[in-house]
C-alpha positions as CSV (number, residue, x, y, z in Angstrom):
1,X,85.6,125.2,81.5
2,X,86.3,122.7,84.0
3,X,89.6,122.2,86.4
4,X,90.9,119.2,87.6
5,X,92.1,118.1,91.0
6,X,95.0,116.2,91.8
7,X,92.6,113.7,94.5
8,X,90.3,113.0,92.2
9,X,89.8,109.9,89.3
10,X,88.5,110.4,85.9
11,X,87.8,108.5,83.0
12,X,90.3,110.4,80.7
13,X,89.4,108.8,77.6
14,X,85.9,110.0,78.3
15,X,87.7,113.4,78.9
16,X,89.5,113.5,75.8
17,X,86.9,112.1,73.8
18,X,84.9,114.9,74.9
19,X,86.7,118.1,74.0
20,X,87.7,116.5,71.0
21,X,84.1,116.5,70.1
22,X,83.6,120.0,71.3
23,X,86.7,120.8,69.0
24,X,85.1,119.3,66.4
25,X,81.3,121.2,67.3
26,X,83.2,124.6,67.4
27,X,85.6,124.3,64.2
28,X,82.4,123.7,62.5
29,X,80.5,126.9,64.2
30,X,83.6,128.9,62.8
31,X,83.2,127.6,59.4
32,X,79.8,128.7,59.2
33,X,80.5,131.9,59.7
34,X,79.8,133.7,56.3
35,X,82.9,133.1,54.2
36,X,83.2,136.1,53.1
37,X,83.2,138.7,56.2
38,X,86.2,139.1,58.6
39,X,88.9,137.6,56.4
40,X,91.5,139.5,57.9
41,X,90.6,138.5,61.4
42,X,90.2,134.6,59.9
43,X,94.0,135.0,57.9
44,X,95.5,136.1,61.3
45,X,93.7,133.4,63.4
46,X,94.6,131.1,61.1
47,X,98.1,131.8,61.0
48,X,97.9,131.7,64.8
49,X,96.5,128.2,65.2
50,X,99.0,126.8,62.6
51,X,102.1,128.3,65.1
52,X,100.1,127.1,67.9
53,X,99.8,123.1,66.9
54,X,103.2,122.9,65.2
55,X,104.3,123.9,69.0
56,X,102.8,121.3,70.2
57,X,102.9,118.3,67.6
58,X,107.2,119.2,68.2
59,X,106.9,118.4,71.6
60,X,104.9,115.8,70.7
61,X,107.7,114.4,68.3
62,X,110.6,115.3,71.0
63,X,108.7,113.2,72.9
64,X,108.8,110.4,70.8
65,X,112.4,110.6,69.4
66,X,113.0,110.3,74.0
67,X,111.9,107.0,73.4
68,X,113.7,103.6,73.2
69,X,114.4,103.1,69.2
70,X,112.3,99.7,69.7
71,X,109.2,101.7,70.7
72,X,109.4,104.4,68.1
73,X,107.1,103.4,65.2
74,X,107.6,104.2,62.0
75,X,104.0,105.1,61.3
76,X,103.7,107.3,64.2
77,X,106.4,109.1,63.4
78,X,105.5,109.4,59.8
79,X,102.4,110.7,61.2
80,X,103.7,113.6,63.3
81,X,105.8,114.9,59.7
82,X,102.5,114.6,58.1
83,X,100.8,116.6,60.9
84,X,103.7,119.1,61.2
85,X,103.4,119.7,57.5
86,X,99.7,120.2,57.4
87,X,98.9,121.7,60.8
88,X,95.6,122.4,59.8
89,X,94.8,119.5,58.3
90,X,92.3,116.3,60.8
91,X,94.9,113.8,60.3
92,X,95.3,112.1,63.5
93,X,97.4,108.6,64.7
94,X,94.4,106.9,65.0
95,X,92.0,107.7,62.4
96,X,95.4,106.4,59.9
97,X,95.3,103.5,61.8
98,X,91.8,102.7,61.4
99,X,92.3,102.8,57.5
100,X,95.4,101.2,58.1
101,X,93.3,97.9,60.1
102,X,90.8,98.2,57.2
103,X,93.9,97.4,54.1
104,X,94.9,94.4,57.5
105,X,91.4,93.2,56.8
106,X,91.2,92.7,53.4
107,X,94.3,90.9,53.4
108,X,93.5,88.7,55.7
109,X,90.0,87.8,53.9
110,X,92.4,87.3,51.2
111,X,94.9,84.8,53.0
112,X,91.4,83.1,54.5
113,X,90.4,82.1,50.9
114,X,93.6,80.4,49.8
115,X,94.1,79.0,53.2
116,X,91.9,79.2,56.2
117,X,94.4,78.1,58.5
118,X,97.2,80.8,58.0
119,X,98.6,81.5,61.5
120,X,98.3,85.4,60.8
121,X,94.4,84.6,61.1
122,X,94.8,83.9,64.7
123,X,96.9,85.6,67.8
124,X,99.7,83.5,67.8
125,X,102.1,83.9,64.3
126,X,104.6,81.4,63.1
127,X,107.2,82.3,60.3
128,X,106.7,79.4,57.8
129,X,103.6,81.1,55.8
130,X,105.6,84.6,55.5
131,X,105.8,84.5,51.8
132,X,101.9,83.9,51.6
133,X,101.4,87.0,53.7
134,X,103.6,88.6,51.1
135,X,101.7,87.4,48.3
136,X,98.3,88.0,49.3
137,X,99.7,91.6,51.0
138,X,100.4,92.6,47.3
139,X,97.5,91.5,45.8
140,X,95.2,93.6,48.0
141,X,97.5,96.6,48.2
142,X,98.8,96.8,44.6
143,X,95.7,94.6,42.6
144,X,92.6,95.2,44.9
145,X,93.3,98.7,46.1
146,X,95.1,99.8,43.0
147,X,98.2,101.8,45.1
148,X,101.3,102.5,42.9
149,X,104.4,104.6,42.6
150,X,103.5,108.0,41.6
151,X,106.0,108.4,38.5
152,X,104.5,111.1,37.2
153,X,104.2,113.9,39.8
154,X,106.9,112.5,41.9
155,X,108.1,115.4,44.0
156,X,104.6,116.3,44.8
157,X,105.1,117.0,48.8
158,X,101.8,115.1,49.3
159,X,103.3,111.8,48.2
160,X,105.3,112.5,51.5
161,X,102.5,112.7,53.8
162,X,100.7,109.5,55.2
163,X,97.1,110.4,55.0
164,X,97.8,111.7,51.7
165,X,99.2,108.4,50.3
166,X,96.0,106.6,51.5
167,X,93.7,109.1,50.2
168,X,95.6,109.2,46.8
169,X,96.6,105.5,46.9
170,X,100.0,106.9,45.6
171,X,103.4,107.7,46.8
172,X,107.0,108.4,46.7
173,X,109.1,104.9,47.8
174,X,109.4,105.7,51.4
175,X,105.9,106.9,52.1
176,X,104.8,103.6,50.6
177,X,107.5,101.6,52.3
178,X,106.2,102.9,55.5
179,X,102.7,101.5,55.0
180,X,103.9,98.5,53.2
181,X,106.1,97.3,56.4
182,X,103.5,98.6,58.7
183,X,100.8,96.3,56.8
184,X,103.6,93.3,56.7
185,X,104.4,93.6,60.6
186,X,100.7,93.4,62.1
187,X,100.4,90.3,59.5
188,X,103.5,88.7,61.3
189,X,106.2,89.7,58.9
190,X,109.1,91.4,60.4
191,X,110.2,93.6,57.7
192,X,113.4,96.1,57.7
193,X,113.4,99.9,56.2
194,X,116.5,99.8,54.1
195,X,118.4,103.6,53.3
196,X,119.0,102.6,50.0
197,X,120.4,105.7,47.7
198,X,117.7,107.2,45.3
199,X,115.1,104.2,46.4
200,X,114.3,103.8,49.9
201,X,113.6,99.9,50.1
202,X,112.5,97.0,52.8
203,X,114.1,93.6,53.5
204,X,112.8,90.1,54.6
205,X,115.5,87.8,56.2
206,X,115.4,84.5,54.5
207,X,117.4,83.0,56.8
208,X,115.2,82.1,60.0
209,X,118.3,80.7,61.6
210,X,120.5,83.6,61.6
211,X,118.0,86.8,62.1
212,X,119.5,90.1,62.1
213,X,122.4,88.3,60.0
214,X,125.4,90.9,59.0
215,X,125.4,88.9,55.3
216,X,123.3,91.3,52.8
217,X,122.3,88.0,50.6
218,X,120.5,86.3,53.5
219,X,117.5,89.0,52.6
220,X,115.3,89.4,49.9
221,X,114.4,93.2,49.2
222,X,111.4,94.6,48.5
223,X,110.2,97.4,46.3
224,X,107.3,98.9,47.5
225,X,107.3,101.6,45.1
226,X,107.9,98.8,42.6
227,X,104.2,97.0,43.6
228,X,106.3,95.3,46.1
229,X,108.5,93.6,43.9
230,X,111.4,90.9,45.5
231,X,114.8,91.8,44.9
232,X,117.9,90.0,45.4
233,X,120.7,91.9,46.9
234,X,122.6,92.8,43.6
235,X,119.3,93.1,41.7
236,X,119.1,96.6,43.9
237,X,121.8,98.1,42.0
238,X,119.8,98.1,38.8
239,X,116.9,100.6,40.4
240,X,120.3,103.2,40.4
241,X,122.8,101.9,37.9
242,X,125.6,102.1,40.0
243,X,127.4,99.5,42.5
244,X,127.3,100.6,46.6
245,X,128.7,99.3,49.1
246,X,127.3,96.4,51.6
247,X,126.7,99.9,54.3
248,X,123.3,101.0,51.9
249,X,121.7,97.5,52.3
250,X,121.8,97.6,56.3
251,X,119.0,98.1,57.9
252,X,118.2,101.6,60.2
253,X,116.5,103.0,62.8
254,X,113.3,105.2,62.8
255,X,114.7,108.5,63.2
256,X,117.3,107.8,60.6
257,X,114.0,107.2,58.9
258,X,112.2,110.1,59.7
259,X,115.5,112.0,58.6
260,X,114.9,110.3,55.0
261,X,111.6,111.3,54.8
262,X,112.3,114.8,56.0
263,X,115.0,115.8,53.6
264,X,112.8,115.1,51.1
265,X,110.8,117.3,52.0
266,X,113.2,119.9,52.5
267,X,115.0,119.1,49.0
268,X,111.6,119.2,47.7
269,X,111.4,122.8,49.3
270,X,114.5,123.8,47.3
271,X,113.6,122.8,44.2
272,X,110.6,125.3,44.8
273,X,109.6,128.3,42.8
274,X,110.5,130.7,45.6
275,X,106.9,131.5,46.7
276,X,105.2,131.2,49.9
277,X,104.2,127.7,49.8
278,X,107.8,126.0,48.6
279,X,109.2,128.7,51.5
280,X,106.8,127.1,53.7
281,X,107.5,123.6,52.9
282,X,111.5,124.6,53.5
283,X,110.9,125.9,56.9
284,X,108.5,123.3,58.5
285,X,110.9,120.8,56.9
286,X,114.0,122.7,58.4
287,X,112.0,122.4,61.8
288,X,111.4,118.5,61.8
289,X,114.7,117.8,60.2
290,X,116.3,119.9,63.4
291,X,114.1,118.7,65.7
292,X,115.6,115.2,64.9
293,X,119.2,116.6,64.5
294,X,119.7,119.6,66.2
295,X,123.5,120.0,65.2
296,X,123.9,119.6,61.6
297,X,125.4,122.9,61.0
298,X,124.9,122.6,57.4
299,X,121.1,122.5,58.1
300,X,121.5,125.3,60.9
301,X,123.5,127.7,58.4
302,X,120.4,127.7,55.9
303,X,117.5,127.7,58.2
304,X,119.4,131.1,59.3
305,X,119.7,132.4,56.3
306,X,115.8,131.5,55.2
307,X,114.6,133.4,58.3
308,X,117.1,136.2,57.1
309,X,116.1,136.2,53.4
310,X,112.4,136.2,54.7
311,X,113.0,138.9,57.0
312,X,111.3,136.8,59.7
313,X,112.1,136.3,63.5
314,X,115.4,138.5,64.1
315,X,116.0,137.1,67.5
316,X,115.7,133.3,66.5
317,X,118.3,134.4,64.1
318,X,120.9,135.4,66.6
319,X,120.3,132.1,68.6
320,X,121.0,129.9,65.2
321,X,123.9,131.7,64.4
322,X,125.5,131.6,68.3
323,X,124.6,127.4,68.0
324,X,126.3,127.5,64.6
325,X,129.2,129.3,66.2
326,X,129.7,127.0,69.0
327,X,129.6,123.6,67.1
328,X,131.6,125.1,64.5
329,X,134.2,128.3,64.6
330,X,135.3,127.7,61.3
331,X,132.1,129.4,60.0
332,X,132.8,132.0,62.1
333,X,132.9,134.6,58.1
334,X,129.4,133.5,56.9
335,X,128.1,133.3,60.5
336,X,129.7,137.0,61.2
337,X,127.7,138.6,58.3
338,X,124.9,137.4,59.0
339,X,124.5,138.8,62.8
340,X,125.9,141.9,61.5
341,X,122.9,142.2,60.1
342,X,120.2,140.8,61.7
343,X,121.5,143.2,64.7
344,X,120.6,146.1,61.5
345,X,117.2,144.2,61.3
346,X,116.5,143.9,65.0
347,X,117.6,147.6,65.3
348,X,114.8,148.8,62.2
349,X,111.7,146.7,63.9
350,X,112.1,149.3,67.2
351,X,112.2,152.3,64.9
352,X,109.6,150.8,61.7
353,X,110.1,153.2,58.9
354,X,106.1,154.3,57.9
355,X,104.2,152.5,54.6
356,X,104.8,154.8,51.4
357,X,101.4,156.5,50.8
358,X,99.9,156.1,47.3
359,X,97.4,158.8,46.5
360,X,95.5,158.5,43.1
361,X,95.2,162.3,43.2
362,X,98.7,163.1,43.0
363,X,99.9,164.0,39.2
364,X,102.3,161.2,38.6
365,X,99.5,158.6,39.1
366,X,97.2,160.2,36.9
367,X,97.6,157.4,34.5
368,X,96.6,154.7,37.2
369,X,93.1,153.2,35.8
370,X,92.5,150.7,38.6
371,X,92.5,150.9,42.0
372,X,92.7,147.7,45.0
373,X,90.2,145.6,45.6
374,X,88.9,145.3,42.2
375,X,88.5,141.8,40.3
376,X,90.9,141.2,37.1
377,X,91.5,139.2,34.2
378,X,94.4,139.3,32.3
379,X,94.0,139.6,28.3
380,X,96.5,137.1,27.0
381,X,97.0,134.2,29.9
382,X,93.3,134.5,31.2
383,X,93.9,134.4,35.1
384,X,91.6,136.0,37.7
385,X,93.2,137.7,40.1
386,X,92.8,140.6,42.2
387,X,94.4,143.6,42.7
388,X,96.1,144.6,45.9
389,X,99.0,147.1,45.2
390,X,100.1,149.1,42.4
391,X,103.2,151.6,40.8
392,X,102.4,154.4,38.3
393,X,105.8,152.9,36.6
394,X,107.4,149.5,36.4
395,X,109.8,149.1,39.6
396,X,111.0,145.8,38.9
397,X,114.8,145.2,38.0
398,X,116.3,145.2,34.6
399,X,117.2,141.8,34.3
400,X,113.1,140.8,35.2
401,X,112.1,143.6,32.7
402,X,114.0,141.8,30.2
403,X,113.0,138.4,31.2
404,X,109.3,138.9,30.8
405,X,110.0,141.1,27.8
406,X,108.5,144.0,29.0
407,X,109.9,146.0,26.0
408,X,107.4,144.3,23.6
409,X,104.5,146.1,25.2
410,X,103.1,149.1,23.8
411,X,103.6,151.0,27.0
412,X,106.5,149.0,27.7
413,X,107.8,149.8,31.4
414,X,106.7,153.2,31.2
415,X,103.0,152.5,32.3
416,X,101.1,151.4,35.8
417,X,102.0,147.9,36.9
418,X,99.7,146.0,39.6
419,X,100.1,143.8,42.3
420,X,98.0,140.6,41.8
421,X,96.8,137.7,43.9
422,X,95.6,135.3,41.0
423,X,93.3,132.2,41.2
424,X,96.2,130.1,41.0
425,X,97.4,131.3,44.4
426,X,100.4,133.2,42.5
427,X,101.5,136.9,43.0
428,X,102.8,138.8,40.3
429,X,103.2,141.9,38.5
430,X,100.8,142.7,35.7
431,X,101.2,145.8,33.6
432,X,97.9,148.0,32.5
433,X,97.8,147.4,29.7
434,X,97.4,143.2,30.4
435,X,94.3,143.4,32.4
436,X,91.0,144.5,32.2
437,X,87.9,143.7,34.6
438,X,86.2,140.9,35.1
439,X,83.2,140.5,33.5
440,X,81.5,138.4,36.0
441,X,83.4,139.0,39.3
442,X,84.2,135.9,41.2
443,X,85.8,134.9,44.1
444,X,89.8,134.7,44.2
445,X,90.9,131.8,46.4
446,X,94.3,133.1,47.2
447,X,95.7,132.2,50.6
448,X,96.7,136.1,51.1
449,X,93.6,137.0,50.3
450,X,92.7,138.2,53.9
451,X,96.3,139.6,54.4
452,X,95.2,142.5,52.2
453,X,90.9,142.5,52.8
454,X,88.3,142.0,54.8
455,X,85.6,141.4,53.0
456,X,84.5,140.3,49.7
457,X,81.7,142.3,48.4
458,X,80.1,140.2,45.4
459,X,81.4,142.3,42.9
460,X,85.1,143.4,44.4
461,X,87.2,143.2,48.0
462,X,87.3,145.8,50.4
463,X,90.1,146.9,51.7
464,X,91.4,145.9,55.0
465,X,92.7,149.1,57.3
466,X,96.2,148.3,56.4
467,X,96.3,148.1,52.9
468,X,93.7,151.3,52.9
469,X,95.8,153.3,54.9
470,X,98.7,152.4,52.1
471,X,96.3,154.0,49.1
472,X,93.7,156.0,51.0
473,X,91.9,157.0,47.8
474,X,91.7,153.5,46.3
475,X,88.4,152.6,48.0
476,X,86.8,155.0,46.9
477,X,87.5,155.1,43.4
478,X,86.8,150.9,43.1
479,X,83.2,151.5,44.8
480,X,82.5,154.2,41.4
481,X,84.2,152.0,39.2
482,X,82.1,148.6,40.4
483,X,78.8,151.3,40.8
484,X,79.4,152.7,37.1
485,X,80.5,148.7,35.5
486,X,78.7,146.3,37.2
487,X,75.7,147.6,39.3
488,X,74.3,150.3,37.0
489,X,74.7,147.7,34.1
490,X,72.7,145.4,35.8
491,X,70.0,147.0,36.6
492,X,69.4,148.2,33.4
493,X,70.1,145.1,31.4
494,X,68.7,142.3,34.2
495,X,72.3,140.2,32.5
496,X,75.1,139.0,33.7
497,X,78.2,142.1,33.9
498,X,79.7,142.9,30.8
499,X,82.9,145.3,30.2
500,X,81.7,148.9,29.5
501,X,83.4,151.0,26.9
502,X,84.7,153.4,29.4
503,X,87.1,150.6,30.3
504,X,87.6,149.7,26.5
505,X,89.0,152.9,26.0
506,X,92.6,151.8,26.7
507,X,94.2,148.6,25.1
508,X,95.9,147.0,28.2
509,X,98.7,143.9,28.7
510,X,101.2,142.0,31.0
511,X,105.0,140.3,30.8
């Protein structure tokens, strides 16, 4: 530890440089730290570090958004979304810029060959050679380096995030416009981002005489998710096939920008399956998106209603809903019920209501064959998983007991159901008669994982206090079960686990 004082000089890029390589010294300690011990301490701490640097890459982007619009970049800001996004994640301004310097290189190798005298070799850039700059810009990115438009897993978050588009050499069209007009500006190009609907473009003014000219066919447009093809101004319309007004070719600023980027993002979020990481997505992309326009109720209304469908932080609720309230009365109905009962919510966290205690020796569980902890497969999709929770009957509604066709089971509803974490990073709801154990126990690489245990134990996971203290007799009954399957198997046979009969006994299935 070492404090500063205010009379005294340092060498701050030393400084930095210094803890940064102690950061990077000790996050490599931590990870190797045996994998499979203390996951429950590792899930919290994990969880804590991710609040910890989204706090502080927001101030970092307030910062930015503080500054004149002709110093806000569009790669750094594209940056801070990417490092918002992936907290956890060694993605930094200047490492992207160093593989940004590299693609400047090789262009510029390129522009050397066909003409050794190109202004953008040297300090001093004229405009006449733009198009060559163009030319040999596409070559290298779209030829040389092979990037493209990723058509087939377009709303892929990662074709949002900066590092991610370099490391994939793929993206959505603004991700790639960003490092297309990035590439074109330190080569002496002054290129535009253009909100065009449905296809985020760039322009090039053609007309040297009359820059920053209000007429939308002095430009030329380009298409960077297109391999930067040039576009004339009505040649735009075909990428939609619809007319729009002379308003979508104007250029914008960076934040209007970083709003594009964003709500893609957060439509992507939407669009998601309902599980924790589209829920995630939605509310780091609510975050930026707010961060950049703190008023648009719209936004407001349904980052307050996530946190109150997630039955997460009550109080930052409350201080949504008040905002709402003041920008807006005329929301005053939906913004009502929803205090009404996040007051309810805030009232239940003072007085918890106790974890229901499920003990295998009571009668009504006597038909529960597994217990937590233990290592699954399921009989007809295959997964891996691992159970965490589990009902002696099926508690799921009608309408999903009819969806997964639950009826066509043997047992139908009237049998054990688990709770699984499968290898896919899923949860779902397996019944009995679906799974059976594994016959070589694996690892499941679940992001829960340590949510529920702390340990894995080669042939199953223990319990973490928590979860234990939710089925008391569970440990117990997995350490016979993995004792009788897998250990006394072993030893006898020297082979790899196989299922016993004792397990064989019961023909089990899932919807």
């Amino acid at each position: 530890q070492r404090f500063y004082q205010q009379n005294e000089s340092y060498d701050w890029l030393k400084e930095f440089k210094t803890r940064h390589m102690v950061g990077q010294q000790i996050r490599r300690t931590v990870e190797s730290i045996s994998k499979r011990k203390c996951l429950t301490l590792k899930y919290y701490a994990k969880k804590i570090l991710y609040f910890l640097r989204q706090q502080n890459i927001l101030r970092n982007l307030k910062v930015f958004l503080e500054r004149p619009p002709e110093l806000q970049s569009a790669l750094e800001g594209a940056v801070l979304v990417d490092q918002y996004c992936n907290p956890l994640a060694d993605v930094t301004l200047e490492s992207i810029s160093a593989q940004i310097e590299e693609i400047t290189d090789k262009v510029k190798k390129n522009l050397r060959v066909k003409n050794a005298t190109h202004p953008s070799l040297r300090a001093s850039q004229g405009q006449s050679f733009q198009k060559q700059v163009i030319c040999a810009l596409n070559a290298v990115l779209y030829d040389q380096l092979q990037y493209k438009g990723n058509e087939r897993d377009y709303y892929n978050p990662l074709n949002s995030y900066i590092h991610q588009v370099l490391l994939r050499r793929t993206g959505i069209p603004i991700s790639l416009s960003v490092l297309y007009m990035t590439l074109a500006r330190k080569l002496g190009v002054p290129l535009e981002p253009v909100n065009f609907p449905n296809h985020f473009l760039l322009r090039w003014c053609q007309n040297q005489r009359r820059w920053a000219s209000d007429d939308i066919y002095d430009y030329v447009y380009i298409d960077a998710f297109g391999k930067g093809k040039q576009l004339a101004a009505k040649e735009c319309e075909n990428l939609i096939r619809h007319q729009v007004g002379a308003d979508y070719y104007s250029a914008i600023s960076t934040s209007e920008l970083l709003l594009r980027m964003v709500g893609n993002l957060l439509n992507i979020g939407k669009r998601g399956e309902g599980n924790e990481k589209s829920y995630q997505l939605l509310r780091d992309s609510l975050d930026l998106y707010l961060t950049i326009n703190p008023d648009n109720v719209q936004y407001l209304l349904l980052q307050a209603r996530l946190y109150f469908h997630l039955g997460i932080w009550p109080e930052k609720v409350l201080d949504i809903l008040q905002h709402i309230q003041a920008l807006d009365p005329s929301q005053h109905g939906a913004v009502g019920y929803l205090v009404q009962h996040t007051l309810e919510h805030i009232q239940h966290k003072r007085h918890p209501v106790e974890p229901e205690v499920k003990k295998r020796s009571v009668p009504e569980h006597r038909d529960v064959l597994y217990s937590v902890g233990l290592i699954m497969k399921h009989k007809r999709s295959g997964y891996n998983c691992v159970i965490y929770g589990w009902d002696p009957k099926c508690t799921m509604s009608q309408e999903w007991i009819n969806t997964m066709r639950v009826h066509q089971l043997s047992k139908g509803a009237d049998q054990p159901f688990y709770n699984v974490l499968v290898q896919d990073g899923t949860c779902r709801y397996a019944a009995q008669e679906n799974l059976e154990p594994h016959s070589a126990p694996l690892e499941i690489a679940h992001t829960e994982v340590g949510r529920y245990f702390s340990e894995f134990s080669d042939t199953h996971y223990i319990a973490n206090e928590e979860l234990q203290a939710r089925y008391p007799e569970d440990m117990c009954k997995t350490h016979r079960t993995v004792e009788e399957h897998y250990h006394g198997l072993t030893a006898n046979s020297g082979q790899s686990p196989e299922p016993t009969a004792n397990f064989q006994d019961h023909d089990l299935l899932d919807p």
